[in-house]
N, C-alpha and C positions, 0 to 999 in steps of 0.2 A: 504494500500500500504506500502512497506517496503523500508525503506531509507538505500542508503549506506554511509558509514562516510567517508566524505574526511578532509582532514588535513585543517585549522582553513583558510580561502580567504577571500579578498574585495568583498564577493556577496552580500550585500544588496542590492535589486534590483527592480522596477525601481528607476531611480535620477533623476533630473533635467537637460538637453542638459542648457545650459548657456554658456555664452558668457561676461568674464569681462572684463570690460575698464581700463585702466588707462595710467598717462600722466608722468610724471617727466617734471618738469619745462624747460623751453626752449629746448626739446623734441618732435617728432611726440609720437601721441597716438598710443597704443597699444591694441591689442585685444586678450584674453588667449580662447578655448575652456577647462571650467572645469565642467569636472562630480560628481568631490568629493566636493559637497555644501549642505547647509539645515539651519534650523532656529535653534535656540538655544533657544531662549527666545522669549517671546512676550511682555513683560513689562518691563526693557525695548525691542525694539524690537534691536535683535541679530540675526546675522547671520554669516557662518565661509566659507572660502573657503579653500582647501589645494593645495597646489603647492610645486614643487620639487623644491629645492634651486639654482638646475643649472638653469630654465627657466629664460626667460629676463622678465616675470610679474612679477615673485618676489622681483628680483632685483629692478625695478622701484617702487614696494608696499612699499617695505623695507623703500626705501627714503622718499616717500611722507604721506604712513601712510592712503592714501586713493585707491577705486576703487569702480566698476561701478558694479552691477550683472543685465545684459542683459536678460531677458527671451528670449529664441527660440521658436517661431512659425514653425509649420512646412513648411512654406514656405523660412524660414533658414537654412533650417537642413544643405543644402549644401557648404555655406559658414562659418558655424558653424564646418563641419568635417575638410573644405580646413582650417581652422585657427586653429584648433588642429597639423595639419600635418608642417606647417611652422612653421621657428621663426620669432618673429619681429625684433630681432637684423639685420636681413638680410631680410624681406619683409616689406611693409607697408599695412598690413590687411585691413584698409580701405579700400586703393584705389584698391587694386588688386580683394577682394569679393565685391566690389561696395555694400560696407556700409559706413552708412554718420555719421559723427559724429556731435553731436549735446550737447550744452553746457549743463551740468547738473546745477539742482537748486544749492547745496551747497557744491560740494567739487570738487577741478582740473580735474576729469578725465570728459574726455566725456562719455556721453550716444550714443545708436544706434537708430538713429531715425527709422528706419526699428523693433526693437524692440515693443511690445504692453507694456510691463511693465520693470523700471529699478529702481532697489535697490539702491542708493548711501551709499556709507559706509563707515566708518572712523574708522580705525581700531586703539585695545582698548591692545592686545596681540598677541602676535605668540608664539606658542608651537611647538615645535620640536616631529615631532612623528616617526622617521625613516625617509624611504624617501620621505618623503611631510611634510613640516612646513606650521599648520592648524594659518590662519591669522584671528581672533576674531574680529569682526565688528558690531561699533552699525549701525542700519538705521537708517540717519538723513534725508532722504527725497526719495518718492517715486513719480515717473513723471509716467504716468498711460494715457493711448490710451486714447481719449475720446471715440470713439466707443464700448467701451467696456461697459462704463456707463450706467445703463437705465434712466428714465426720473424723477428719484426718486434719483437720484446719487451711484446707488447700484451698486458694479462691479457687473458682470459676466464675469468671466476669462473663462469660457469654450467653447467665443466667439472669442476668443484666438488661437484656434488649434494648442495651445501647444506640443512641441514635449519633448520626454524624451528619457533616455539612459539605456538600461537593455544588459549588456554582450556582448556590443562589435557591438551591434545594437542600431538602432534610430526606434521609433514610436509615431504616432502622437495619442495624449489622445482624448478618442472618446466616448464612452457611457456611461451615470453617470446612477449610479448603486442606488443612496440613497443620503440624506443628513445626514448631523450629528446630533445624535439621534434619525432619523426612524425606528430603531429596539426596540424602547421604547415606542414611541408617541403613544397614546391614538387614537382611529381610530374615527371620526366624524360619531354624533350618527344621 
């Protein structure tokens, strides 16, 4: 097949649908819909979100230095797009998508209890990259659905029905294809 060149876009694609918390002290919390996220690091464990400088998450991350990364279930997706579309300076995300907030292990912002898994993070740098300032965050604690656990304490996220974001659409991740390294593994004789 023959590809046409377009001029250099944000298409890396799919992303994570996510949902960040965060509080500034004597504040209601807030809730961001961010697409532009991922892991940096695994030792320590790192993660970055990016946000435009005008949004009211930034402003409040700026202050506190901390936030919350929400996984979306596809049973969120809806209240995940209506909190992309408002701001918190003028709605209260919470109460208006009937999401609950609930206290995180170790840093100010709440978690969503409606969430199956939530990143806490405490951010380490922010980089200025044009229109989105990328905010560098280590994970100091992850609060994790018990359901999701098996009886051995093993996750399985894809018990999750995670939703993701590719181009302007939302889908819910559905058929695993392999594990890491089955294109090597040795076949049982």
């Amino acid at each position: 097949m023959a590809k046409l060149e377009w001029k250099g876009g944000a298409m890396l694609s799919p992303l994570p649908a996510v949902l960040v918390t965060s509080c500034a002290e004597g504040e209601r919390p807030n809730v961001a819909t961010v697409a532009w996220c991922g892991i940096t690091c695994t030792h320590p464990p790192r993660v970055y979100i990016s946000l435009r400088p005008s949004r009211y998450s930034h402003e409040i991350i700026s202050k506190t230095g901390e936030f919350v990364i929400n996984l979306v279930p596809s049973s969120m997706v809806r209240a995940a797009d209506s909190c992309g579309v408002y701001t918190g300076r003028k709605v209260d995300k919470f109460k208006r998508f009937s999401l609950t907030a609930e206290p995180s292990y170790k840093v100010g912002a709440p978690s969503i209890a409606q969430s199956p898994m939530s990143l806490e993070c405490k951010v380490y740098s922010v980089l200025p990259q044009g229109t989105h300032d990328m905010f560098l965050a280590d994970v100091v604690a992850v609060g994790v659905e018990e359901s999701l656990l098996d009886e051995k304490g093993g996750l399985h996220l894809d018990r999750a029905r995670l939703a993701a974001y590719s181009h302007g659409e939302y889908f819910e991740l559905g058929k695993k294809l392999g594990s890491f390294g089955f294109s090597v593994k040795k076949k049982k004789r």
